[in-house]
N, C-alpha and C positions, 0 to 999 in steps of 0.2 A: 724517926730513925735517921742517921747520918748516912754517907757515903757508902760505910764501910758495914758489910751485914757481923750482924749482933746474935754472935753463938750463945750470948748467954740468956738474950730474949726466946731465942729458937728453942732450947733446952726449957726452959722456963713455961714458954706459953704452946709448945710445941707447932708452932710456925714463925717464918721470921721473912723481913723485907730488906731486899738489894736493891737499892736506886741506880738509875743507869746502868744494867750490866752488861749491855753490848752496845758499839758503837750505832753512829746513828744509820751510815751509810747501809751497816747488815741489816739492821732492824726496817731499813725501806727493802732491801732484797727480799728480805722472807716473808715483809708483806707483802709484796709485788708476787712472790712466789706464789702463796695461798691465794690470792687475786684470781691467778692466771687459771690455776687450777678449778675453782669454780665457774670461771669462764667458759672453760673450754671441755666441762662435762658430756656434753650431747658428742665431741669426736674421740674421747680417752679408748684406750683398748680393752679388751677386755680384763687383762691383768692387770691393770691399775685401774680400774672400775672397783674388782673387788675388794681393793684396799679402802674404799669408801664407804661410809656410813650413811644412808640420807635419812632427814627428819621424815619424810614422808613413811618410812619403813619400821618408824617407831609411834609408840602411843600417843593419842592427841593429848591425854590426859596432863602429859608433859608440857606441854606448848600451849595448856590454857582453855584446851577444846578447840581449837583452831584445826581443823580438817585436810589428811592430804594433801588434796587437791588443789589445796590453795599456798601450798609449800612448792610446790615445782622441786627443782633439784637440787634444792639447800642442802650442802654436804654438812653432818653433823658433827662425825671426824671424820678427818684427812688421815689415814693411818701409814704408818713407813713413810713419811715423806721425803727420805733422800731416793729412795722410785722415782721420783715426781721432778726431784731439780737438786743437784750437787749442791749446792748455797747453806742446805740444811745440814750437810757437814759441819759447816765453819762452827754451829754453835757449839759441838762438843772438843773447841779451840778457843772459848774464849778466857781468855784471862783471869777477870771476875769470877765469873762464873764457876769455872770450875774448882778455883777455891774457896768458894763459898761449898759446893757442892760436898768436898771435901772436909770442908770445916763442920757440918752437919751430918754427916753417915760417920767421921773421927779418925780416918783412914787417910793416907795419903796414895792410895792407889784403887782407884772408884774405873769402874765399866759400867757402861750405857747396858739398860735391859730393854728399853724399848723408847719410843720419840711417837707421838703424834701433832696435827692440832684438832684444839677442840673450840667449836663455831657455836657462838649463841648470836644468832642473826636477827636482825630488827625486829622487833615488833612479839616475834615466836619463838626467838631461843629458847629451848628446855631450862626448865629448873632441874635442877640435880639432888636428890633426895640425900639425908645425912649419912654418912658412912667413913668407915677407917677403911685407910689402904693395903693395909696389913691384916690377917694374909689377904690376897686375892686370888683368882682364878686365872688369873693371863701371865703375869709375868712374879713370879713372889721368890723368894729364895727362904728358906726354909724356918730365916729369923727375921726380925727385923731391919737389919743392916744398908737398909737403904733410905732416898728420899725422893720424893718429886718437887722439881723445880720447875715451874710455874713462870713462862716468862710470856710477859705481857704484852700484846704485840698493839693491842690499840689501848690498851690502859683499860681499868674497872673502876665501876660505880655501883653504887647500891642499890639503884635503878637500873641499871645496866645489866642484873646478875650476879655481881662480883662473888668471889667466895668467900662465904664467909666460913667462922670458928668456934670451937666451946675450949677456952684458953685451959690447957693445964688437963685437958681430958686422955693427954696421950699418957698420963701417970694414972691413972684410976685402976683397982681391980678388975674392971668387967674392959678393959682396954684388950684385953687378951679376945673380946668376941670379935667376930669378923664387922659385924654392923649391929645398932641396934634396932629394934622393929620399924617394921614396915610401917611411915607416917609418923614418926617417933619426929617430936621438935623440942629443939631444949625451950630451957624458962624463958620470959620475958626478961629484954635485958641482957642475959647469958651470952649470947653472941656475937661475935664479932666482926664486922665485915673488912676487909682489908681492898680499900680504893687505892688505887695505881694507876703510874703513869705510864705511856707505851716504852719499852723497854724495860721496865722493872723487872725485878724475879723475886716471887713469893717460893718459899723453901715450905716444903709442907712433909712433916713427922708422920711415918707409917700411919702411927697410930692414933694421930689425932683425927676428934670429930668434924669433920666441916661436910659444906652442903652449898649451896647456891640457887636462889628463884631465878625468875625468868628473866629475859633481856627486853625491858619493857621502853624502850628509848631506841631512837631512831638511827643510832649505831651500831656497826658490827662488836661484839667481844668475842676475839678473838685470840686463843690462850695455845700456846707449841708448850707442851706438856716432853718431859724427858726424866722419865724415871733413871736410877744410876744408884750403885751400890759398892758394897766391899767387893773388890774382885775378885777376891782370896775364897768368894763363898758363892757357887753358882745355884741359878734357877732350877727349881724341882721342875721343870719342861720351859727349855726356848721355844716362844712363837715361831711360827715356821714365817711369815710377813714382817721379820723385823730386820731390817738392815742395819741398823747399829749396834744390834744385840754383841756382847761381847767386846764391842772398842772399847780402847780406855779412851777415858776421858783428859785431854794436856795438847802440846804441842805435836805437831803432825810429825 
């Protein structure tokens, strides 16, 4: 793909890819952001403690069988992150983005439903088992009229985790179930992995299938995830932990 994201690959294959969509200087703040925050786990308060997910608090089955104890306080997601540091405002300002964002939900006036990031760290990053995002249980509105944008803060590989896709699954009849069974993997072949560079943004369709293994390579991937929607159409329940819920998306 070029420059410019490609609504009619997105419609088509029900994900699509923006090269470069934020400058370089934000894309070091908000890693420097996430940085800090892992850092500085052991003095955080208690009210941004529980915005935090740790690997250690989910299944090892995820990470490979790798144990606890030997995760320390790898945050899994980072949740609400503008709690944490102003900086993660700016992405729902940036240029690109939000007209890509835009260009895929068909609307020209899009609200943020919710922002995290999500950490697959060296060695034990979780795989992520296949699943459509449509409906969900956190943030859904009542149709499909939304998308996650996926912007890439250290880039993906295949080895890395990256996410991958089952092109064209977000048109199927059985697109209307929430996920398909538990351990369910498509054909050999079938899918598709989408490698990136740090700053890119993958656009990903409700309803399309995707999923991702483990971060088996000696870098962070590390993904700031910002669901956004029609704004004309609200969430059947706002998270109570979301500080963007409700912005539009544009200039301040």
């Amino acid at each position: 793909m070029d420059e410019r994201f490609d609504n009619a690959a997105y419609d088509r294959d029900g994900f699509g890819l923006l090269r470069g969509a934020i400058p370089a200087p934000l894309l070091a703040a908000l890693r420097a952001a996430v940085q800090r925050v892992q850092d500085e786990v052991a003095t955080l308060p208690p009210p941004l403690l529980e915005r935090l997910t740790f690997e250690r608090d989910l299944p090892a089955h995820g990470r490979g069988g790798i144990g606890a104890e030997r995760v320390g306080d790898a945050v899994f997601i980072l949740g609400d992150p503008v709690a944490f540091d102003a900086v993660f405002w700016e992405v729902l300002r940036q240029p690109r983005l939000v007209a890509a964002v835009r260009a895929a939900v068909g609307v020209p006036d899009v609200a943020a439903h919710f922002m995290n990031v999500t950490v697959k760290h060296p060695r034990f990053g979780r795989r992520i088992g296949w699943h459509r995002d449509f409906p969900n249980g956190y943030a859904s509105p009542p149709t499909p009229c939304f998308v996650r944008a996926m912007l890439c803060l250290d880039g993906m590989t295949a080895e890395g985790g990256a996410t991958a896709f089952l092109p064209g699954s977000h048109r199927l009849e059985e697109a209307e179930a929430a996920a398909p069974p538990k351990g369910w993997q498509p054909a050999d072949g079938a899918a598709v992995h989408v490698a990136c560079d740090p700053g890119d943004l993958v656009l990903i369709h409700p309803r399309v299938l995707h999923g991702g293994g483990m971060n088996a390579t000696a870098a962070p991937r590390r993904n700031l995830i910002l669901q956004a929607g029609d704004a004309a159409v609200p969430l059947r329940a706002v998270p109570a932990q979301e500080g963007v819920s409700g912005h539009r998306l544009g200039p301040a």
